[in-house]
Structure formats: structure tokens, C-alpha cells
C-alpha positions in Angstrom: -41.0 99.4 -109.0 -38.8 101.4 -107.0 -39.8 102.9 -103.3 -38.8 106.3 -103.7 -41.2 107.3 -106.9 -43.7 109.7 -105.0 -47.2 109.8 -105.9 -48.1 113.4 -106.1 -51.3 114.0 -107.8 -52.5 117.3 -106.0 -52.9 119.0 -109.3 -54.7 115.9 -111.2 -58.6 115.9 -111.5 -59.5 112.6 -111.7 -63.0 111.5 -113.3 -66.0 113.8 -112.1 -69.2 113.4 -114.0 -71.5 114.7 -116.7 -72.4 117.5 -115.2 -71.9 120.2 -117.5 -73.3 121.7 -120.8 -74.2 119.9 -123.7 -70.9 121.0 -125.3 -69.5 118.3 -122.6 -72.2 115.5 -123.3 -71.6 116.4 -127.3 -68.2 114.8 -126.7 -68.6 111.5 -127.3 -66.3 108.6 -128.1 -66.2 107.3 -131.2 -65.0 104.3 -132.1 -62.6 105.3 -135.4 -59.4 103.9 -135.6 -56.9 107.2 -134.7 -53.4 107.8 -135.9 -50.6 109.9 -134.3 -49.5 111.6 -137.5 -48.3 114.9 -137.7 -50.7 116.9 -140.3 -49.5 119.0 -142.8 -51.2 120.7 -145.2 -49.6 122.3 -148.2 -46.3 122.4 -146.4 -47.4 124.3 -143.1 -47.0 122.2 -140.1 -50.0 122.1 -137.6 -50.8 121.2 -134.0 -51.6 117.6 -134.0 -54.9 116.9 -132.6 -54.8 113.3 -131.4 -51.7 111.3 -129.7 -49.5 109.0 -131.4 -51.8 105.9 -129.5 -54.5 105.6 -127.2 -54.6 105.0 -123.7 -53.5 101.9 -122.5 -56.5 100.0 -120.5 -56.0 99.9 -116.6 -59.1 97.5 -115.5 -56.4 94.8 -114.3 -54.4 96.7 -111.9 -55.5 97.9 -108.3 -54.6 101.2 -106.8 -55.9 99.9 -103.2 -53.4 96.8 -103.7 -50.7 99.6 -103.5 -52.1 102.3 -101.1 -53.9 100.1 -98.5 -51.3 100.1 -96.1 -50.8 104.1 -96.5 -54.0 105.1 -94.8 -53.5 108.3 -92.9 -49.8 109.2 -94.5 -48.7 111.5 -96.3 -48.0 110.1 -100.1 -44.6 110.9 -100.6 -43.1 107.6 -101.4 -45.5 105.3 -103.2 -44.3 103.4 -105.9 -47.5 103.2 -108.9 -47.0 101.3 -111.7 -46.4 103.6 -115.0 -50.0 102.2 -115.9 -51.2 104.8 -113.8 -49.7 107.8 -115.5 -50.6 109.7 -118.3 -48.4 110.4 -120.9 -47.3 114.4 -119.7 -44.6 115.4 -117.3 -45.8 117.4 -113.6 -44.4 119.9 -115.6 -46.4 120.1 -118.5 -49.3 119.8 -116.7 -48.4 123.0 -114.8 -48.6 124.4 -118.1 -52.4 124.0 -118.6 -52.5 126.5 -116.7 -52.0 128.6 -119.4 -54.8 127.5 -121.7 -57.2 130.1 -121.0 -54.2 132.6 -122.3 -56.9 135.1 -123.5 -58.6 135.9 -120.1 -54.5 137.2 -119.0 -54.8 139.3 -122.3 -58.2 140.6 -121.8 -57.3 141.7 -118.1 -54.3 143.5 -119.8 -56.9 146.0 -122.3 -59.0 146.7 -119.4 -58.7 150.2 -117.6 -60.6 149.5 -114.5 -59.2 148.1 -111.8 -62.2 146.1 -110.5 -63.0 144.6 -113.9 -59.3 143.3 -114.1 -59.8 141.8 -110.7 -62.9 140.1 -112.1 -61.0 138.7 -115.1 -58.0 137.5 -113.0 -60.6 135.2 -110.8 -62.1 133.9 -113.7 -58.8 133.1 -115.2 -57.6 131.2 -111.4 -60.6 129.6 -111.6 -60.5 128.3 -115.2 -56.2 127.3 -114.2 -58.1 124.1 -112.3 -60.6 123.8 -115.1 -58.4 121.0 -117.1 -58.4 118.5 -114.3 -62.1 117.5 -115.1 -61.9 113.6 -115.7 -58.1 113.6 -116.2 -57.8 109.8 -114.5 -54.1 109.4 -114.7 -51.1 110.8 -112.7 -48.4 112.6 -114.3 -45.1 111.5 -114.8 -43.1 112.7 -111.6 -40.3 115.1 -112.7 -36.8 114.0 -112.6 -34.5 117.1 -110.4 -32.8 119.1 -112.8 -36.2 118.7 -115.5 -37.3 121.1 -118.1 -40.4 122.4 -120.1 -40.3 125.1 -122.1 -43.6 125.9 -124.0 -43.4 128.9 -126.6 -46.8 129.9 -128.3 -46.4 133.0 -130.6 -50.0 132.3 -131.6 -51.0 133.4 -128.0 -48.3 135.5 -127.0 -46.4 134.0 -124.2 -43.5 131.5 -123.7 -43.0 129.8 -120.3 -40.2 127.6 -118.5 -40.5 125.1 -115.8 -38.1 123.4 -113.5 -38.3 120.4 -111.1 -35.7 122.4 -108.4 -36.6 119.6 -105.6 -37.0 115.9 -105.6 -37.8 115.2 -101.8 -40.2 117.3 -101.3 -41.5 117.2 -104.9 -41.5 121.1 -105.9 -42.1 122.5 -109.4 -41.1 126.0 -110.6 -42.3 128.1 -113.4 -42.5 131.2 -115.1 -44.2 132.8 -118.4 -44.1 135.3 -120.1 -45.8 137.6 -122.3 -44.1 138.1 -126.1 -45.1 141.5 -125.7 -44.0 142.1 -122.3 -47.8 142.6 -121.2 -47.5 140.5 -118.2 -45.6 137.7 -116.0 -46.9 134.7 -114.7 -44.7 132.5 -112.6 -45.4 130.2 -109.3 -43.9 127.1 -107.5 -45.8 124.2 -106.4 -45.8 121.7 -103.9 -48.8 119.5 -103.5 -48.8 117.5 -100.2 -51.0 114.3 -100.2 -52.9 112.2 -97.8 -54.9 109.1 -98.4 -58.0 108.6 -96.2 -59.2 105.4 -97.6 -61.3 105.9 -100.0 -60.7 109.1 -101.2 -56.8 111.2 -101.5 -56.9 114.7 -100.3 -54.8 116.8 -101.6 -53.3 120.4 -100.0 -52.1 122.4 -102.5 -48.6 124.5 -101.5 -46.9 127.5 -103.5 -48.4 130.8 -104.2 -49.5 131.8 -108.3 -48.5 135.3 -108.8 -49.4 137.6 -112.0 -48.1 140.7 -113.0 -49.6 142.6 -115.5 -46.8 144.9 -116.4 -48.7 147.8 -118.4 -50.9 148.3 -115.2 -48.1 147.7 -112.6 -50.6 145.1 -110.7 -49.5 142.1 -109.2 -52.0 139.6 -107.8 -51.6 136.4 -105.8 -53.4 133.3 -105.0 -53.1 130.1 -103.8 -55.2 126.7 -105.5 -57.8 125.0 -104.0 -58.0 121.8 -101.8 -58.4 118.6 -103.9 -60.2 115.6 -103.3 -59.9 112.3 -105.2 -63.0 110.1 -104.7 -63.5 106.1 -104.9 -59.5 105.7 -105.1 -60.5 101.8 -103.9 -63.7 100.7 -106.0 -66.4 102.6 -108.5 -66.2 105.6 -110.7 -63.3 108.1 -109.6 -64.4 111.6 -109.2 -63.1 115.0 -108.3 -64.2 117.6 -106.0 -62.4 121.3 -105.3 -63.3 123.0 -102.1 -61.9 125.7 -100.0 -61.1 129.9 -99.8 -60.0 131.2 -102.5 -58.5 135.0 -101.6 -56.6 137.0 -104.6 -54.8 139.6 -103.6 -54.4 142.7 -106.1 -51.1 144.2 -104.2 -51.1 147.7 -105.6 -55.0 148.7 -105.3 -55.5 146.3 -101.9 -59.0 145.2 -103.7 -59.3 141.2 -103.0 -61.5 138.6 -104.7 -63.0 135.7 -102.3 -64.2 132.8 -103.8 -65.6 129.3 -102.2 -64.6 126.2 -104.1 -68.2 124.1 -102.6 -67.4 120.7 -101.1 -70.6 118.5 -102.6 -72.6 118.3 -99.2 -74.6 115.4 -98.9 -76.4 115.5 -101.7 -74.0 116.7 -104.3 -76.1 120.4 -104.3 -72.7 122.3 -104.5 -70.9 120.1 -106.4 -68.4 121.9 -109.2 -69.5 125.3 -107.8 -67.5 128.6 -107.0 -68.7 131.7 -105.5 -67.6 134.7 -104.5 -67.3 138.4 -104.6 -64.8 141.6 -105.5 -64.3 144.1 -102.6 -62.0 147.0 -102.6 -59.4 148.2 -100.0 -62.6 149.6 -98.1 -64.5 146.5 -98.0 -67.3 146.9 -100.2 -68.2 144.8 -102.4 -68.2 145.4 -106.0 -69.7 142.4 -108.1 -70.5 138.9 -107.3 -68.3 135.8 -108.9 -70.4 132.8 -109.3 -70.4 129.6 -111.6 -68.4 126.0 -111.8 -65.2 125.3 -112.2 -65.8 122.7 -114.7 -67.8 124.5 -116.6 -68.0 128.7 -116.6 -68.3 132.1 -114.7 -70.4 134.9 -114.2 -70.1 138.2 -112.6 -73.4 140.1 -111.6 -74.2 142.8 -109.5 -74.2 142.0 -105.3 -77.6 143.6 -105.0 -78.8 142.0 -108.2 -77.5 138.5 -107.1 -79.1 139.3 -103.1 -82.1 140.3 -105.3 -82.3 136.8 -107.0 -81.1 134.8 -103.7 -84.8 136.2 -101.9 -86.9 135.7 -105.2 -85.5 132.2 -105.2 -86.5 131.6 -101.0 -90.0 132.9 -102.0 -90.3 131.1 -104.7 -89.2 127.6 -103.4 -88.8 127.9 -99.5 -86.2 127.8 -97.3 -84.1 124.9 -98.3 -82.4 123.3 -95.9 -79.0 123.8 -94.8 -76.9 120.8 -96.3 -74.4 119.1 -93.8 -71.2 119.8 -95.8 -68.6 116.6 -95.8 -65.8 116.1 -98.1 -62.9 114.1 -97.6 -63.6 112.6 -93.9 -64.5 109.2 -94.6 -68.1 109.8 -92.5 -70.2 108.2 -95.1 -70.5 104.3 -95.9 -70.0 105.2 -99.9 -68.7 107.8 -101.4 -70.8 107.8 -105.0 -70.6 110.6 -107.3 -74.0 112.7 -106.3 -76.3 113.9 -109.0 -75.6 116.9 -110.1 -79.0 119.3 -109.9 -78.5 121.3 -113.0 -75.4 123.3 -114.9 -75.3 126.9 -113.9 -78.1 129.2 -113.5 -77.4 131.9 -114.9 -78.8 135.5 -113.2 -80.7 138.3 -115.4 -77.6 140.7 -115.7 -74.9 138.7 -115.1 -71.7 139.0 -117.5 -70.0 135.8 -118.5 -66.7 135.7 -117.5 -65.2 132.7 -118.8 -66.4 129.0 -120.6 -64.8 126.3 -120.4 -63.7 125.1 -124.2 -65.1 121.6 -124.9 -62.9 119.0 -125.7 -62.2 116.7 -128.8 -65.0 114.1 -129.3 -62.1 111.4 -128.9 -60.8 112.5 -125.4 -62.1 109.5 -123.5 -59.6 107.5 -125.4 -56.6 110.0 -124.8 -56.4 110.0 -121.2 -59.5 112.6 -121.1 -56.9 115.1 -122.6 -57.5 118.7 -124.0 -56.9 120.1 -127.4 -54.5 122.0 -125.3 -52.7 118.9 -123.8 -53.0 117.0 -126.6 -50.1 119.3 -128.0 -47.5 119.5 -125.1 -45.7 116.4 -126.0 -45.3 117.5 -129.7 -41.6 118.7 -130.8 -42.2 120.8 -133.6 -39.8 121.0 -136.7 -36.7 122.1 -136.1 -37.1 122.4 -132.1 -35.1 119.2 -130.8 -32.3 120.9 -131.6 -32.9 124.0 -130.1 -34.5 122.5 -126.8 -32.6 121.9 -123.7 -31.2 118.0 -122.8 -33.5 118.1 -120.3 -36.3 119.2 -121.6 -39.5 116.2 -120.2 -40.0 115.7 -124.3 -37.0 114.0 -124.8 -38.4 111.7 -121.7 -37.8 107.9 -122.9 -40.3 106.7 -120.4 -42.8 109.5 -121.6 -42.1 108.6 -125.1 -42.4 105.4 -124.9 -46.1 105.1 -122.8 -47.2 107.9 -125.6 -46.7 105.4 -128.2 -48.3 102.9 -126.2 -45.4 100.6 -125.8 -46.0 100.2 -122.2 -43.8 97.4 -121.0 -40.4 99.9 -122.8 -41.9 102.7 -120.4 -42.2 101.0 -117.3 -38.5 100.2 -118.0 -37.2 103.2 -118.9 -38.9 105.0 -116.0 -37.0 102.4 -113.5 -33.8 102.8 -114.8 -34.4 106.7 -115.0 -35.4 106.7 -111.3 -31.9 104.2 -110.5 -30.1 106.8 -112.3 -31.6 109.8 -110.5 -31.0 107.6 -106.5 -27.5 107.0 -107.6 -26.9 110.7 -108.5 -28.6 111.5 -105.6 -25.9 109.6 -103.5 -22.9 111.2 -105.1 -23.9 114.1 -103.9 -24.9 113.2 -100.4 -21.7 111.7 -100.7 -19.6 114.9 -101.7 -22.1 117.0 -99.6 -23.0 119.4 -102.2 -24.2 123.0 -102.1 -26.6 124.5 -104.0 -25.1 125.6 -107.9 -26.7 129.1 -106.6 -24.6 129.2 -103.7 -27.8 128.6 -101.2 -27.3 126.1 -98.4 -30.8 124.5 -98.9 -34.5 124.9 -98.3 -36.8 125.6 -96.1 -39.1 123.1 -97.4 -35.9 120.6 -98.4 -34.8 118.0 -96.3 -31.9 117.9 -98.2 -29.4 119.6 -100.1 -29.4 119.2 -104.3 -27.8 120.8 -107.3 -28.2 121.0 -111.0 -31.3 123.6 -110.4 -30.3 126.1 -113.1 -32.9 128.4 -113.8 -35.0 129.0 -110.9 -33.1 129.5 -107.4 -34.8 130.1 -103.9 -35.6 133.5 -102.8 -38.6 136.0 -100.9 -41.9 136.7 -103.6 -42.1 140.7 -103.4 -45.2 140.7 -103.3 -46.0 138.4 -100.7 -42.6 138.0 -99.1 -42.9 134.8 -98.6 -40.3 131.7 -100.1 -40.7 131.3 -103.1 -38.2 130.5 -106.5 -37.7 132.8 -108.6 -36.8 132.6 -112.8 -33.1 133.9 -112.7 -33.3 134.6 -116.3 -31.2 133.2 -119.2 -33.3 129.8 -120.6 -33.8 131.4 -123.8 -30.3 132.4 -124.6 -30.5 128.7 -125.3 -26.8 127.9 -123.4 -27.1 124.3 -122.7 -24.0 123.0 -122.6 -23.4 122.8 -118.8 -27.0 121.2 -118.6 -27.2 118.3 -116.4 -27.3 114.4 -118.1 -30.5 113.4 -116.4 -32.0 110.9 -119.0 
């Protein structure tokens, strides 16, 4: 394995626990033979709902053989064996965040300002909600890589570009079909392992714009940490401040991702409130990430907080640790009970269950169980670099595991030697900027994204420049 592969997994859940509804525990493994086959019934294609094979076992390879002597560092350059990965793209993953489509949509119909701020939280919140369990790392994209995802069924189509290797940044942008709203970001997760646990800060601002309304709100994801990286069951925690911004009204949502605490009280849960330009407060935002969220009204929720102190006494304040390595273990807690719901309280958001055979599939959603499908007719219409057409991708979907290790190798040999050329020929940017900020180095072949300032935030940021769907590939960079 190569030493320049970096292990990026800020936006990867790995496995949390059983903590949610029975629609979670009703998803059991079953022990069925599965097929990859495309189903088609009378003649209309259909989203597949398994992969071609299932996960390949991992119980005889050791992370803490790789990572032991990375304690402290940042993980930018730690070579993991393909064994590790899961069989999506850092792009495509990016693209989960659009599973929860509707709650954009619903935000869209709404006249009130403060119950489209409401929406918009439950939809950041529920952007995070598909790293539950998800145990393996994504493939890191290649520079120059593409993913475009079009769903007529839910109204958008989206593009993704890898526009930095070193740092590892990710662009996208999607759009509605209807030209209801834009969603587009860039991402740059920065890692640090600590032992026993990876931490994970997460870099690059989400912004949405819903169009009809002329809103635009912005956010930033929460801290990440990874949990029994050396020995025992791998789990997942999210923690910090959330703020979204709604630009044009100057309203703001706050919401607390809960570290765990000692005894795993908080664990999974968000809360946090709507206030207006004026700083009152509007509703109250409470629930769990991996599961669902309410809003209720702030004095209804104070209302309940006092019922709850009479009713079972001042509990004591819990000594909140996360990723510091304080602790002799670091077992998953017991989690007290799924959400409580408040009399009043509007439900927001729910999580969708997943497929009864998802332990087998890399702990995938429906949702990701269809990014790595090329539908009839669409490899000739996608772009050469498009992460489907990944060999290395391919190859671990269809469980031929020793083929993918070598194809990623030779991929990343390929992408070090290109890489040289141009430090070689000391290339500019093909958008004529010198380089960025966050880039130690210069690159080329980024075609549809290029660096500029967010409006909104005015902050760096890249920016869609337009053109993907015109479908004009022919200057497209050879990459795989």
C-alpha cells in the first residue's frame, strides 16, 4: 500500500448501537442467500435494492497495526488497506446528504419564515443521519473525480468534484428540477487519532437557497468521534454547536450535538432552539440524530423540563467527556431510552429504517444502496470520470477483493506520477487561479467547480461554474 492514500473519514459514522426505535431493531439480518441483479419488471427498470455481493469480512486485519504510531497527528497520510473501505466514492457519500430530499421541498411550500427555519434544521440534522453504523471508509477521490446523481423522482440533480488531493477537499452542488432551490458546499474533514478513538473536525460550510423565497441558510456539520478504533465494538458520537444562519431574515437556529457524558445520558441527542433577528426564541428543536426531531413550544418545553425536576429530582450534572482519552475504556454506554416525546411537540423529521439485510451491505441505506448503480443507457452519457466507472470501486462491489486492492494501487501510482508532471511543468490552475488557501500545492484538471468568496458568508469557498450537464466531456481528464 502506498503512503500518500489519506485516511479521511470525518464524514463516516462508524457503528453506534441499538438505540433507536423498533423500526431499527426490526432490521434484522437474515441469513438468505442475496444476488446483485438488476430487477425488472415488465420491462421497467428499478432501483436495485441489494449490492452485487456482500461485505467482505474484516476480523483478520488490525486498524491499530496501521495507526499506532499516528497518535496525536493529523491523518492525512495513512495508507489502510482497501479492506477497510466500503464500496462508495467520498463523493457519493456526500450525496446522502440528499436523502431526506422531501424536508428541502417541504421548506419550499411553507410561507412562514420560522417554520422554514425549523424544517431546514431538521433537514441538517437528518444530512448526518446516514452515518449510523456505517463501519467502512469511503474510497478517497482521485483529483479531477466525478458524481453526478439525477433523481427526477425527487426533483433534483447534483454534481461533485474532488478539486484538491492534498488537502483532501470535495465540492458539490444540487439542484432542484424545478428551480425551487440550490444546495451546494465543499468539505474538508481534518482528522486526529487520540488512541482509542479518531476525532474528526469537520471544514466547509453547507449552504441552501431556496430560490422561490430568496433565503439562503448556512451551516457548518458537527464534530465527529470514532470510538474503540483499537479493540471492541466501534461507535459513533456527534457533538458540538450547531448555528444556521437564515441570511435574509437574520433568524438563526442553535442546536447541541450531546457528547455522551459519562454515562451515555446524551448520547445521539440534539437540542436547540429558533430565535429571530431580535433574539427571541420561537420553538424548541429537540430529538436524535439517529433517530428523529421535534419542534415544540419554548414555554411548553420549560414547562415539561420543571414537571420532569419535580417529578424525579434534580439529577446530577453529568461530567461531559468525549474524545480526550480520560477514561480507562471507552464502551458504548447504555442508551436510557429513544426520544421522549413532549405533549405538543410537531415531528419534524424520522429517520427511514433500513433494509432488513443492511448488516451484510456495509450497514448501507436503501438510499446508498443505489449510488453505485449505472442505469440503462447512462454510461454513455456520464462523464470519464465519473467514481462509477472506478475499477477499484467496482471491483470491491463485486467482492473480488484481491482485483480492488490492485486497481486502487495502480490508480493511486497513476494519480503520484500525474501529480509530478505537473509539479514538474509548474502548472496553474485550468481556471486561471494561482492556488488555495487551504492547498499546499498547485493542481489542475478541476473543471467544474473553481475557488471563489460564498455570498452569503463571504468566506472561501468553490463554487459550481456551471456547464456539467451540457454533457461536453471531451477535454475530461484520463484519471482511471
Amino acid at each position: 500500500m502506498n503512503s500518500e492514500e489519506e485516511f479521511y473519514d470525518a464524514e463516516t459514522g462508524l457503528e453506534s448501537d441499538d438505540s433507536c426505535e423498533v423500526s431499527f431493531k426490526d432490521a434484522l439480518v437474515e441469513n438468505k442467500p442475496l444476488t446483485g441483479s438488476v430487477t425488472h419488471e415488465n420491462g421497467v427498470w428499478e432501483r436495485r435494492k441489494i449490492l452485487p455481493a456482500e461485505m467482505i469480512s474484516r476480523n483478520n486485519f488490525s486498524v491499530w497495526s496501521i495507526l499506532k504510531k499516528c497518535i496525536g497527528m493529523e491523518l492525512s497520510k495513512i495508507a489502510m488497506p482497501v479492506v477497510f473501505n466500503e464500496p462508495l466514492s467520498f463523493l457519493q457519500r456526500i450525496s446522502e446528504y440528499m436523502e431526506h430530499t422531501n424536508l428541502i421541498h417541504k421548506a419550499c411550500s411553507l410561507s412562514d419564515s420560522l417554520d422554514r427555519m425549523q424544517v431546514v434544521a431538521a433537514f441538517a440534522v437528518s444530512a448526518v443521519a446516514s452515518q449510523w453504523e456505517r463501519t467502512g471508509k469511503p474510497f478517497n477521490p482521485l483529483l479531477g473525480e466525478t458524481y453526478e446523481l439525477t433523481r427526477e423522482d425527487e426533483g433534483y440533480r447534483l454534481i461533485s468534484e474532488q478539486v484538491s488531493h492534498h488537502p483532501p477537499i470535495s465540492a458539490f452542488h444540487a439542484q432542484s428540477l424545478k428551480q425551487e432551490f440550490e444546495f451546494h458546499g465543499s468539505i474538508y474533514p481534518k482528522l486526529k487519532f487520540w488512541g482509542k478513538s479518531v476525532e474528526a473536525e469537520p471544514k466547509g460550510t453547507m449552504t441552501l437557497e431556496l430560490l422561490k423565497h430568496k433565503e439562503a441558510y448556512t451551516w457548518t456539520n458537527p464534530m465527529c468521534c470514532v470510538h474503540n478504533i483499537i479493540l471492541g465494538k466501534l461507535w459513533i458520537e456527534q457533538y458540538g454547536t450547531v448555528e444556521i444562519v437564515n441570511h435574509s431574515t437574520g433568524d438563526k437556529c442553535l442546536l447541541s450535538f450531546k457528547p455522551c457524558g459519562m454515562f451515555g445520558k446524551e448520547l445521539h441527542r440534539v437540542e436547540g432552539y429558533i430565535q429571530d433577528k431580535s433574539k427571541k426564541k420561537h420553538r424548541v428543536i429537540y430529538g436524535k440524530w439517529t433517530e428523529c426531531m421535534y419542534s415544540v413550544d419554548p414555554k411548553v418545553y420549560e414547562a415539561n423540563r420543571k414537571a420532569e425536576k419535580r417529578a424525579g429530582g434534580e439529577s446530577r450534572k453529568q461530567k461531559q467527556e468525549h474524545c480526550a482519552e480520560g477514561e480507562e475504556a471507552d464502551e458504548m454506554p447504555d442508551v436510557q431510552e429513544t426520544v421522549t416525546v413532549i405533549p405538543g411537540s410537531a415531528l419534524l423529521w424520522r429517520i427511514t429504517p433500513r433494509p432488513a439485510h443492511s448488516a451484510r451491505m456495509y450497514n448501507f441505506t436503501s438510499f446508498a444502496m443505489t449510488l453505485n448503480e449505472v442505469e440503462p443507457g447512462m454510461e454513455r452519457l456520464l462523464a470519464p470520470t465519473d467514481c462509477r466507472l472506478r475499477p477499484d470501486i467496482k471491483a470491491m462491489e463485486n467482492g473480488d477483493i484481491d482485483r480492488a486492492s490492485t486497481e486502487k494501487e495502480r490508480l493511486e501510482e497513476k494519480q503520484r506520477a500525474a501529480r509530478k508532471e505537473r509539479s514538474k511543468d509548474e502548472e496553474e490552475w485550468s481556471t486561471g487561479f494561482s492556488r488555495s488557501k487551504t492547498a499546499n500545492y498547485r493542481i489542475t484538471e478541476t473543471r467544474w467547480f473553481q475557488l471563489g468568496t460564498n455570498p452569503h458568508t463571504e468566506a472561501e469557498d468553490w463554487l459550481y461554474t456551471g456547464g456539467y450537464f451540457d454533457r461536453k466531456f471531451a477535454n475530461c481528464p484520463n484519471i482511471y
